[in-house]
MDAnalysis code that builds the backbone (N, CA, C; Angstrom):
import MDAnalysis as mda
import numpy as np

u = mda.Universe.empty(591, n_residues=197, atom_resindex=np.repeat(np.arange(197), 3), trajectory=True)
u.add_TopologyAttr("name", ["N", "CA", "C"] * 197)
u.add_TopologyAttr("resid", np.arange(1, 198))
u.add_TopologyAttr("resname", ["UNK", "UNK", "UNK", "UNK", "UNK", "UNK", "UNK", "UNK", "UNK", "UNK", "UNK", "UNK", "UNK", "UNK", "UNK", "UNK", "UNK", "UNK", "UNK", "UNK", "UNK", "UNK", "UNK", "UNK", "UNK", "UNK", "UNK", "UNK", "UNK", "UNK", "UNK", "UNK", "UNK", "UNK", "UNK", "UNK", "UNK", "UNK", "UNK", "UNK", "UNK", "UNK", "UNK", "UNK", "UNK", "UNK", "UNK", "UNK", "UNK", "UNK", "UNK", "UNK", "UNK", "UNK", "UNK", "UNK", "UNK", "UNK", "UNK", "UNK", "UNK", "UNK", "UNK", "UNK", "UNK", "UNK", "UNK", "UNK", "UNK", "UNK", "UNK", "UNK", "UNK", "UNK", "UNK", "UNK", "UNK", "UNK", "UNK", "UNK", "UNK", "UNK", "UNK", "UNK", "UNK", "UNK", "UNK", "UNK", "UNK", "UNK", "UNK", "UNK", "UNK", "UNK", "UNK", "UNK", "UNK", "UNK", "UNK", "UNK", "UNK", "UNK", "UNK", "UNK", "UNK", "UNK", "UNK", "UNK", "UNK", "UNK", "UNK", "UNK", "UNK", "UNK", "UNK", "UNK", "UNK", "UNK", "UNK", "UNK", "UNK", "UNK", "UNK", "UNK", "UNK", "UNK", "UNK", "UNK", "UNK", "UNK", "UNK", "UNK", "UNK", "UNK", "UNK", "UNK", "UNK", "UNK", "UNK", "UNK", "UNK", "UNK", "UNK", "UNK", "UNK", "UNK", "UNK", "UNK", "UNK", "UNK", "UNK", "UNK", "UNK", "UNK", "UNK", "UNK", "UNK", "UNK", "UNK", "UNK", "UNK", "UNK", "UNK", "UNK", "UNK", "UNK", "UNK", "UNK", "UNK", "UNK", "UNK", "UNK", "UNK", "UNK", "UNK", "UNK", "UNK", "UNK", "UNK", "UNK", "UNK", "UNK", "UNK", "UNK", "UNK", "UNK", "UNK", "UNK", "UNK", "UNK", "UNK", "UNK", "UNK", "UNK", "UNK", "UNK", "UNK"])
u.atoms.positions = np.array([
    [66.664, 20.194, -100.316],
    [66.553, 19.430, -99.107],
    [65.124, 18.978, -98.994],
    [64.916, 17.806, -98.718],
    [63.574, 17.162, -98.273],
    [63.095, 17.012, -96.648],
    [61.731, 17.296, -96.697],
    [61.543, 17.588, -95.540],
    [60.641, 16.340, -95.123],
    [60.473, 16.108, -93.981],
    [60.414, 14.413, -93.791],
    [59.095, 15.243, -93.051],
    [58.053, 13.975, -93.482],
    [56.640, 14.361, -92.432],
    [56.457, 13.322, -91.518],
    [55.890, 13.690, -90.853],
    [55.868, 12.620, -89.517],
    [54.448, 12.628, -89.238],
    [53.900, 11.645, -89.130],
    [52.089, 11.781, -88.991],
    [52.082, 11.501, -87.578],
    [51.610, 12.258, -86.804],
    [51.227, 11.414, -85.450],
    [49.920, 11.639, -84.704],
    [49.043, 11.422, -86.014],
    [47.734, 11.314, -85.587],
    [47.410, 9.923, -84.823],
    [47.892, 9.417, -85.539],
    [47.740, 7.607, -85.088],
    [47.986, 7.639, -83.203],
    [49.338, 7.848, -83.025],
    [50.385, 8.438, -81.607],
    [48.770, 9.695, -80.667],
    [48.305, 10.156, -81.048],
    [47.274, 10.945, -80.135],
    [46.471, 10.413, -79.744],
    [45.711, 9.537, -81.043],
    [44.515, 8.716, -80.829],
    [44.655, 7.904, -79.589],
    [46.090, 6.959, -79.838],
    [46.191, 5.795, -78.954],
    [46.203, 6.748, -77.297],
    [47.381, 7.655, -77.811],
    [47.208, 8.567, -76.436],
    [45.648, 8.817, -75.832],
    [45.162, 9.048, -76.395],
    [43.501, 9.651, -76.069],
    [42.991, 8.609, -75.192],
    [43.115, 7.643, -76.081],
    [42.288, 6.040, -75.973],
    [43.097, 5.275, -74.652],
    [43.777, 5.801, -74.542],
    [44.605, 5.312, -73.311],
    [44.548, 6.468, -72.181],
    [44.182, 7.597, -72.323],
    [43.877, 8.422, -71.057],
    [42.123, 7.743, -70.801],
    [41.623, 7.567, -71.881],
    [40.486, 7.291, -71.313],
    [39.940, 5.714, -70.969],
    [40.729, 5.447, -71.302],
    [40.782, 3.718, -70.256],
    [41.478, 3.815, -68.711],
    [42.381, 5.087, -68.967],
    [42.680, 4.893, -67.277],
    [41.472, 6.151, -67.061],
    [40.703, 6.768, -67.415],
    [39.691, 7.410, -66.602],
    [38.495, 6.814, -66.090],
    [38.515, 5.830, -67.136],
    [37.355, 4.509, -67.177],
    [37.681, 3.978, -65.885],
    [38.763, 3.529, -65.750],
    [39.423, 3.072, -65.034],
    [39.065, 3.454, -63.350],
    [39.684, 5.014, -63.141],
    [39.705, 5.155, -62.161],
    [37.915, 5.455, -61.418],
    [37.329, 5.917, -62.884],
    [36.142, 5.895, -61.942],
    [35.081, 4.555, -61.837],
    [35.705, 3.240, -62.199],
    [35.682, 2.007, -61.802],
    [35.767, 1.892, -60.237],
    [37.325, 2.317, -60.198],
    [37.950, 1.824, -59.091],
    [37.076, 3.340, -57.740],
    [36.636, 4.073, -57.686],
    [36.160, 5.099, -57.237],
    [34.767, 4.822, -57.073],
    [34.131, 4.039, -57.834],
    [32.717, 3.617, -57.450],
    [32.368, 2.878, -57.028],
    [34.055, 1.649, -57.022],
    [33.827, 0.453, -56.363],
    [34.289, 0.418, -54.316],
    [35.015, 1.311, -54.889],
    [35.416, 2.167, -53.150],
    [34.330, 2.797, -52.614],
    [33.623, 3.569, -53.025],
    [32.660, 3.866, -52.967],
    [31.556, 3.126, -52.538],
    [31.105, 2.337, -53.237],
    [30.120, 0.155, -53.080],
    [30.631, 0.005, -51.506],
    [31.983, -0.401, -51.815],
    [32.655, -0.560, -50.997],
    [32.546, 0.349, -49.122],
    [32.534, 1.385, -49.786],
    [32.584, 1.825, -48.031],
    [30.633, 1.744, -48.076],
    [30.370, 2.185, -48.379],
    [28.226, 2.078, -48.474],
    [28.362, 0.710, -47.216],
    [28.562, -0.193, -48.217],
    [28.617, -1.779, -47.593],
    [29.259, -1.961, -46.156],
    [30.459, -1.572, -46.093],
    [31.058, -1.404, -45.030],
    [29.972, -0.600, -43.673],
    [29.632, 0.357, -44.297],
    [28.963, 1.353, -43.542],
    [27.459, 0.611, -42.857],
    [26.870, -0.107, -43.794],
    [25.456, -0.924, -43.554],
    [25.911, -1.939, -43.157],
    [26.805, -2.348, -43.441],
    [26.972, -3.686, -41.891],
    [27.726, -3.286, -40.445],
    [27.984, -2.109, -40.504],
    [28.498, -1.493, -39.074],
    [27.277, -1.569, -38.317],
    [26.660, -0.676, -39.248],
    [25.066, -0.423, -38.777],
    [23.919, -0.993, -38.306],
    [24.174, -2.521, -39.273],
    [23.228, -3.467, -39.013],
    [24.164, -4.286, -37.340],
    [25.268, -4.374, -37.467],
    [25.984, -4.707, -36.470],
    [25.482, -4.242, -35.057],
    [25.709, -2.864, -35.239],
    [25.229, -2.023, -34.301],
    [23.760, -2.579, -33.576],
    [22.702, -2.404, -34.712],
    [21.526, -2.747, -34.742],
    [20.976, -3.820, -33.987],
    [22.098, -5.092, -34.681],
    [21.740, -6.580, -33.841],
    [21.905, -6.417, -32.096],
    [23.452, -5.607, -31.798],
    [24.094, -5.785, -30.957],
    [22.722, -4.802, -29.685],
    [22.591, -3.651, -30.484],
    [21.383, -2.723, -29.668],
    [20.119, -3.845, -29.462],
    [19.692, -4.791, -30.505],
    [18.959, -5.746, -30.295],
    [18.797, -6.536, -28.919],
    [20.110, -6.680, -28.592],
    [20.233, -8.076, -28.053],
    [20.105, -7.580, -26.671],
    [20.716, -6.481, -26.142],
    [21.150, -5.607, -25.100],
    [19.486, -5.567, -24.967],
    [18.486, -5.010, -25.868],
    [17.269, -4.363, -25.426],
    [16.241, -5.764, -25.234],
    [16.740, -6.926, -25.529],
    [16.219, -8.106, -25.092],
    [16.549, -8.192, -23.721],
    [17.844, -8.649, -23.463],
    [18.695, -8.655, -22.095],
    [17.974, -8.207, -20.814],
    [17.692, -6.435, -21.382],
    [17.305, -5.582, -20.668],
    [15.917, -6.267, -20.555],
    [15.045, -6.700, -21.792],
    [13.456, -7.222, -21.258],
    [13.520, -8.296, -20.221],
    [14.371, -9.019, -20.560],
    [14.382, -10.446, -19.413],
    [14.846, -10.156, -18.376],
    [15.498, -8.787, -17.804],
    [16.235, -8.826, -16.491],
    [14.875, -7.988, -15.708],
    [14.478, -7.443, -16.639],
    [13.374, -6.499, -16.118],
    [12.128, -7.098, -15.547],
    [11.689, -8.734, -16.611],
    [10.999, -9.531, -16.187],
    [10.932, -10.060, -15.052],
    [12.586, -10.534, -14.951],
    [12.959, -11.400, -13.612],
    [12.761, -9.787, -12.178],
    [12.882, -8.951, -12.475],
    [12.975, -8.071, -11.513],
    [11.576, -7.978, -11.080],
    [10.486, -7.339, -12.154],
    [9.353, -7.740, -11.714],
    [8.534, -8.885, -10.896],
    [9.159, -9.662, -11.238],
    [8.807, -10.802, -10.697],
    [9.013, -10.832, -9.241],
    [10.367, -10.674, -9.065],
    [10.972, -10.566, -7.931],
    [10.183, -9.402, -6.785],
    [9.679, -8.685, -7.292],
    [9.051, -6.989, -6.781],
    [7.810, -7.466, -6.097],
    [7.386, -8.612, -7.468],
    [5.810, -9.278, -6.988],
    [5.691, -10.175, -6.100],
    [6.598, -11.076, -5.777],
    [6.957, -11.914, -4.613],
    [7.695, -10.731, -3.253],
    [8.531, -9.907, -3.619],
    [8.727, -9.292, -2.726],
    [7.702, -8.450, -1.744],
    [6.304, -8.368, -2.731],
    [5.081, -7.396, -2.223],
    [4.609, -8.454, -1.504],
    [4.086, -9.554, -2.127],
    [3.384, -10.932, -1.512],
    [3.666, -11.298, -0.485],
    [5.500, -11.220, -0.236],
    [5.845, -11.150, 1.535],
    [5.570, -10.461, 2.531],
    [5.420, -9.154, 1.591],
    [5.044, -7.569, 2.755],
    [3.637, -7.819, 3.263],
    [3.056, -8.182, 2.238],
    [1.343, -8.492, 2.993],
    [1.082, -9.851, 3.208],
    [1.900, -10.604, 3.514],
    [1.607, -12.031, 4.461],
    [2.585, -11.583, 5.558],
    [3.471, -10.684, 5.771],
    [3.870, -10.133, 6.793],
    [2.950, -9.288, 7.362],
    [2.567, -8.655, 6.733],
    [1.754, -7.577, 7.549],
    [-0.002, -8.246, 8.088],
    [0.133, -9.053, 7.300],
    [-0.958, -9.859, 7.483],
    [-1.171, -10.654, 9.272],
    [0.373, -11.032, 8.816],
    [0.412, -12.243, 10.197],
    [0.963, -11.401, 11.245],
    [1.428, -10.033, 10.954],
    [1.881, -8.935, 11.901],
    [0.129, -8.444, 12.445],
    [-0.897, -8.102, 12.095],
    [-1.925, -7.781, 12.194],
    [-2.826, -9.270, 13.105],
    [-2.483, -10.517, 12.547],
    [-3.287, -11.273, 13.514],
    [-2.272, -11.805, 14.674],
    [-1.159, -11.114, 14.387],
    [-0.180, -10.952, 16.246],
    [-1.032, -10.375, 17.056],
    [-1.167, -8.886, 16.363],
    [-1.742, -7.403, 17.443],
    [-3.046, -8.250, 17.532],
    [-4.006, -8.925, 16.953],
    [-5.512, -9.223, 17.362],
    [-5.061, -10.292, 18.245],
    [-4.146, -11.253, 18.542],
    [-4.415, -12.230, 19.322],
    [-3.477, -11.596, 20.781],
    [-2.732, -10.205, 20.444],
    [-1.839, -9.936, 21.925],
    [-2.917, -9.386, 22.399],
    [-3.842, -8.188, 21.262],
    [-5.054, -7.432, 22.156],
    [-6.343, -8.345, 23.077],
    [-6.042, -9.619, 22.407],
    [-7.371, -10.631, 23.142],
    [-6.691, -10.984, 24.088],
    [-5.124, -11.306, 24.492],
    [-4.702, -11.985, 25.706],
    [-4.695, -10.508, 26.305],
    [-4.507, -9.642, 26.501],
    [-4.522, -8.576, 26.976],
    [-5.802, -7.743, 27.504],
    [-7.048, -8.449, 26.716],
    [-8.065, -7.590, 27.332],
    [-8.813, -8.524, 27.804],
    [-8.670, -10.080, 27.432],
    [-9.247, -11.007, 28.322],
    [-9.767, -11.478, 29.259],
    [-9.813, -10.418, 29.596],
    [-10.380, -10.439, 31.425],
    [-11.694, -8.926, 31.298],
    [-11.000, -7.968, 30.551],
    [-12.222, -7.265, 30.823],
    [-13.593, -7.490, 30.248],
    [-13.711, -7.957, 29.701],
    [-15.220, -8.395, 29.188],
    [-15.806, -8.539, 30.680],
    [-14.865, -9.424, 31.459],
    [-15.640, -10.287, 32.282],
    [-16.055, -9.162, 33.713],
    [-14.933, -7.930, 33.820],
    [-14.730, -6.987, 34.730],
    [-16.050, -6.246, 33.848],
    [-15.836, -5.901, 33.209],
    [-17.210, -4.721, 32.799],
    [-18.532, -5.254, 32.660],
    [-18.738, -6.407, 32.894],
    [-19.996, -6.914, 32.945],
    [-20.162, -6.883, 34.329],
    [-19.219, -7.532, 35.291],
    [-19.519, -7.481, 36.510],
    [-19.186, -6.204, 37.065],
    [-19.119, -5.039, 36.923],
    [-18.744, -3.170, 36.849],
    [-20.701, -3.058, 36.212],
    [-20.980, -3.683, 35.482],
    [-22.281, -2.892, 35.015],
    [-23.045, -3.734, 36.450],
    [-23.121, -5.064, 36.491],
    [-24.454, -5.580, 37.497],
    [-24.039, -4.966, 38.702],
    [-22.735, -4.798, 39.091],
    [-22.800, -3.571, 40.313],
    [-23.077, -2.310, 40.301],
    [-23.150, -1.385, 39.563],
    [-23.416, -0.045, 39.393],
    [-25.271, 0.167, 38.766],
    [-25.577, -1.338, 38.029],
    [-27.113, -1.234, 38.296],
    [-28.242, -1.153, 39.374],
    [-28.599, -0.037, 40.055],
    [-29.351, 0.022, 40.784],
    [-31.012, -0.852, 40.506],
    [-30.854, -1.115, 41.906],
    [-32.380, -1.628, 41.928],
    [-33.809, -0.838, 40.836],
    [-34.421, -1.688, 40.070],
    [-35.414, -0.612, 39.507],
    [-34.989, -0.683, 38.124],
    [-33.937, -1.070, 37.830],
    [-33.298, -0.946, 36.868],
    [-32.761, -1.876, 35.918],
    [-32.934, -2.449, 34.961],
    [-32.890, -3.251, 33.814],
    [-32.266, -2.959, 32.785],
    [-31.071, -3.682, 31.850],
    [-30.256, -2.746, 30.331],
    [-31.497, -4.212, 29.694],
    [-31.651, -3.799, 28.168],
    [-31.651, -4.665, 27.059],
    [-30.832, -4.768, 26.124],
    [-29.503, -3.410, 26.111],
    [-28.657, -3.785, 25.287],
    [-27.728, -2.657, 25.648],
    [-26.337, -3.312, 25.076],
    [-25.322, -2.894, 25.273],
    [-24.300, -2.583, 23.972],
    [-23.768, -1.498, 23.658],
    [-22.877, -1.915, 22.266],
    [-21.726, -0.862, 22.648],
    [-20.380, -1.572, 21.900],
    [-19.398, -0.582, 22.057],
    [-18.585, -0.503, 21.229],
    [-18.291, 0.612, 20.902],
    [-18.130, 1.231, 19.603],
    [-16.700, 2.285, 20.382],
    [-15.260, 1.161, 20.202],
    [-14.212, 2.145, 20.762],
    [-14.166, 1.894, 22.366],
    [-13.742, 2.951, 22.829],
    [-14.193, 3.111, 24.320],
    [-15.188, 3.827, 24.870],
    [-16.407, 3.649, 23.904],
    [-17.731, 3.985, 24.398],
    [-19.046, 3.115, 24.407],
    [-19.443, 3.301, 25.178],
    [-20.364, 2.430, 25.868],
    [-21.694, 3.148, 25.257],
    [-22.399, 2.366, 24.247],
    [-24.476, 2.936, 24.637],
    [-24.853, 1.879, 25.217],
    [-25.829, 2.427, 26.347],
    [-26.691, 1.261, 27.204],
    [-27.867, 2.227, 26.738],
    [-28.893, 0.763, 26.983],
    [-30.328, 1.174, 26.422],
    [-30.948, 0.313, 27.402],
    [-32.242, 0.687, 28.128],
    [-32.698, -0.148, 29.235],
    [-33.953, 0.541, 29.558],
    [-34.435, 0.062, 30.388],
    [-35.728, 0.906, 31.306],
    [-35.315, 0.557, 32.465],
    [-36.195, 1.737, 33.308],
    [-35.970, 2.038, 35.011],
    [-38.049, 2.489, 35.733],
    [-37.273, 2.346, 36.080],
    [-39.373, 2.439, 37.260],
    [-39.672, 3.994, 37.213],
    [-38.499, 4.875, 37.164],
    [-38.507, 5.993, 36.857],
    [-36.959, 6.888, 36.900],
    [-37.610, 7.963, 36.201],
    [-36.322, 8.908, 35.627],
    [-35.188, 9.061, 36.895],
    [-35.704, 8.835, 38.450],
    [-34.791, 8.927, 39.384],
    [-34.014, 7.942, 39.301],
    [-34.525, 7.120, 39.306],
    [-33.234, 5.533, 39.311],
    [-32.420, 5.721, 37.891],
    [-32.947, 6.429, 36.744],
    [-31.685, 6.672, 35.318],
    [-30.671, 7.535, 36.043],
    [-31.083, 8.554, 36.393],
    [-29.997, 9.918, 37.297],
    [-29.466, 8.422, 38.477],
    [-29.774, 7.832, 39.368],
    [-28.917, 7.118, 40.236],
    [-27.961, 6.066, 39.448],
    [-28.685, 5.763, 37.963],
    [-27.287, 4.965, 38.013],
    [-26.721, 5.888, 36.857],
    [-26.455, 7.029, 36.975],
    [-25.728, 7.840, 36.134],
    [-25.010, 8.175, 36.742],
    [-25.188, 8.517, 38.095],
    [-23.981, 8.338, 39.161],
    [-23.042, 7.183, 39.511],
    [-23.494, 6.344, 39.497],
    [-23.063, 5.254, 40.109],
    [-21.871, 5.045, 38.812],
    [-22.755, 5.165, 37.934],
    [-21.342, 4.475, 36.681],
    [-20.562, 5.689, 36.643],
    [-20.596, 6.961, 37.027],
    [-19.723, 8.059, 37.172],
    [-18.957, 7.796, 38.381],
    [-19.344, 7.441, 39.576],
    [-18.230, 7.099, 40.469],
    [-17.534, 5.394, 40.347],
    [-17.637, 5.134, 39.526],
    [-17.086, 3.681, 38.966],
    [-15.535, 3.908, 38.673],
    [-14.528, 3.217, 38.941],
    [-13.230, 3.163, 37.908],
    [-13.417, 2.767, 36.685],
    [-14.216, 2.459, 36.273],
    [-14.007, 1.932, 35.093],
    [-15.271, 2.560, 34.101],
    [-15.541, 3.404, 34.909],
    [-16.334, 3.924, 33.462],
    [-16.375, 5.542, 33.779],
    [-16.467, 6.444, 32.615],
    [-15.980, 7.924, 32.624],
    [-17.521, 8.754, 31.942],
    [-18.024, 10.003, 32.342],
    [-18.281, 10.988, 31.715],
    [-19.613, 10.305, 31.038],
    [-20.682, 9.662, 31.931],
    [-21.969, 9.663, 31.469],
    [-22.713, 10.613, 30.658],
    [-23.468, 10.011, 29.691],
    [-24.092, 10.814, 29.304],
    [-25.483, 10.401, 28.735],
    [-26.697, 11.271, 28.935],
    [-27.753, 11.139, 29.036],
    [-28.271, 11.268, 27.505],
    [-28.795, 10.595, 26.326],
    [-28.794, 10.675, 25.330],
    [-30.473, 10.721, 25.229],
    [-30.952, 10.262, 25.905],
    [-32.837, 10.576, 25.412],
    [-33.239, 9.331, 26.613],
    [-34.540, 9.643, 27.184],
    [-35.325, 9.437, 28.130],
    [-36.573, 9.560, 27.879],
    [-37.768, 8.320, 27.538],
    [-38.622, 8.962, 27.703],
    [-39.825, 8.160, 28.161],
    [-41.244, 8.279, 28.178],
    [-42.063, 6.956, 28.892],
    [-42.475, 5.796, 28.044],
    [-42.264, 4.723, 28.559],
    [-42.581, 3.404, 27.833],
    [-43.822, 2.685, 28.779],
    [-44.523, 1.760, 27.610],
    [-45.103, 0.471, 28.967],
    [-44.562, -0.614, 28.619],
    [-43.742, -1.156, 29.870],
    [-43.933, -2.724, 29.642],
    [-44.215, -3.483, 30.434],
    [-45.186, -4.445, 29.046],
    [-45.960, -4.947, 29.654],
    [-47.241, -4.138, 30.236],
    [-48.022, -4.084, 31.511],
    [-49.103, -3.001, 31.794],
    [-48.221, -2.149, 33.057],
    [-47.293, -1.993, 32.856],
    [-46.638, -1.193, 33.595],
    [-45.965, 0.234, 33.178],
    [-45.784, 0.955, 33.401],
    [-45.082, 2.500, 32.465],
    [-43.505, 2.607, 33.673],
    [-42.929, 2.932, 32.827],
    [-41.320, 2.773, 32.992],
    [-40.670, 3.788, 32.065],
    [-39.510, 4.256, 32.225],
    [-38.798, 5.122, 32.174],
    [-38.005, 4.529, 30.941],
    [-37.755, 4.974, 29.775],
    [-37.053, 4.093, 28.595],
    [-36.482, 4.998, 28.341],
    [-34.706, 4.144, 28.424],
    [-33.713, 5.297, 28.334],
    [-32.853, 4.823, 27.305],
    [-31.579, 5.905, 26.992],
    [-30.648, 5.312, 26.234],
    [-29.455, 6.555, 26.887],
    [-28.231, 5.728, 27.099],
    [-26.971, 6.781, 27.626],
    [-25.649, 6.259, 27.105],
    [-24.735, 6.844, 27.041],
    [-23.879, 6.775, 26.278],
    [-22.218, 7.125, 27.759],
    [-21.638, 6.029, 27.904],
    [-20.912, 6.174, 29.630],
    [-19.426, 5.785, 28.448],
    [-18.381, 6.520, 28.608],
    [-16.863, 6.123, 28.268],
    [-16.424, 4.938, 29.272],
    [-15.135, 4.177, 28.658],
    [-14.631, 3.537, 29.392],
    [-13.290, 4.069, 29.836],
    [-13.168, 4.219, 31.303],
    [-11.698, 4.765, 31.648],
    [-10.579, 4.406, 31.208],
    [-9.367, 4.820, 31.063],
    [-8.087, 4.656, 30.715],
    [-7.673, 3.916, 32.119],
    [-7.167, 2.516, 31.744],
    [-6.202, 1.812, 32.498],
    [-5.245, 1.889, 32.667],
    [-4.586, 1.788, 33.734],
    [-3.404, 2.208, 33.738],
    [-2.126, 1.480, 33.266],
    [-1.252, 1.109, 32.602],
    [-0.448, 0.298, 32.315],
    [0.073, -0.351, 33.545],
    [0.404, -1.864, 33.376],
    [0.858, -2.833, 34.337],
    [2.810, -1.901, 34.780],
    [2.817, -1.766, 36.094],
    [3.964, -1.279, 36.694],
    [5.147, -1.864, 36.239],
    [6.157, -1.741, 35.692],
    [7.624, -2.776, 35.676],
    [7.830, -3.742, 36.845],
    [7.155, -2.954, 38.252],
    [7.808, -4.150, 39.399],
    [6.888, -5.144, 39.751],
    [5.656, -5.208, 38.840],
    [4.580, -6.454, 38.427],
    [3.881, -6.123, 40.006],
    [3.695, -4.636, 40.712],
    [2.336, -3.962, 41.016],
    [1.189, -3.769, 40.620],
    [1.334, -2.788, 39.330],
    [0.343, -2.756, 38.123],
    [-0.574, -3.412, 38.071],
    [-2.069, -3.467, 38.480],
    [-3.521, -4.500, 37.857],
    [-3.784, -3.953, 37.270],
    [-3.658, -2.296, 36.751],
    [-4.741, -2.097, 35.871],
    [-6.027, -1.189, 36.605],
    [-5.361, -1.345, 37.739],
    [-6.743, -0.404, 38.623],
    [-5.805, 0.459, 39.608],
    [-6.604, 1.872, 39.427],
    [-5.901, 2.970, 39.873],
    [-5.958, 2.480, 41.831],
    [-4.453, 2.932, 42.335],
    [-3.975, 2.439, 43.190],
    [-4.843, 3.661, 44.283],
    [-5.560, 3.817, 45.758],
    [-5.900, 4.500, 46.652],
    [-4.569, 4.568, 47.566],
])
């Protein structure tokens, strides 16, 4: 009996050569999936990126316009407060308008004979007078006098001492007299402003 040989070296090779074209193969297709998602992944990203871009622009220009708005909104507060401030200076001038004219004529009445101011300044509701007198008795008389005054409070004697004027010697003073609290005008339009007897 003959025994038949069969070669199938040839049959392995191709086998071989054909597992390794589909291995070729798959890690083709595995690196290109691979490419593939990378790519995918960096344009999500860059997507992302633009889109975070645009938003953080958005956000600069709304922020601009807001500022803006903040700075005109301040610019109103102080031309308000501005023209609120020369209200109160022009209600306080119609309102005290008259006393200038009362406390000048309150000082030439409460100046006793003998007695002369050269200056006057007021600082609040206080009064410095600075003046000379013929002597230290007539400073004490009108230290009274502006103490029993309505309109002036709580004299006070700040320095006294001898002057000449001119060839004469005189009493050179300086005092410091409050101005009284007025009374607010009544609702039933009684009210002057001067305490009622």
């Amino acid at each position: 009996m003959s025994s038949i040989r069969i070669n199938l070296l040839p049959w392995r090779q191709q086998k071989r050569a054909q597992q390794q074209r589909l291995m070729v193969l798959m890690a083709v297709a595995v690196a290109a999936a691979g490419a593939l998602t990378v790519f995918a992944g960096h344009m999500l990203i860059e997507d992302a990126k633009h889109a975070q871009t645009q938003r953080n622009e958005l956000l600069r220009q709304e922020t601009a316009v807001l500022d803006k708005q903040i700075a005109e909104i301040k610019a109103l507060k102080d031309k308000t407060k501005a023209l609120l401030d020369r209200k109160a200076v022009v209600e306080s001038l119609q309102t005290n308008r008259s006393e200038a004219v009362h406390l000048f004529d309150q000082l030439a009445r409460q100046t006793p004979e003998g007695v002369y101011l050269k200056s006057l300044k007021q600082a609040g509701d206080t009064l410095t007078l600075q003046g000379y007198a013929q002597s230290s008795a007539r400073v004490s008389s009108f230290m009274r006098n502006l103490d029993a005054s309505p309109l002036f409070d709580s004299p006070n004697l700040v320095e006294v001492r001898s002057a000449l004027v001119g060839k004469l010697r005189a009493s050179e003073f300086t005092l410091t007299v409050r101005l009284a609290k007025r009374q607010e005008p009544q609702p039933d339009g009684h009210g002057d402003g001067h305490p009622r007897v």
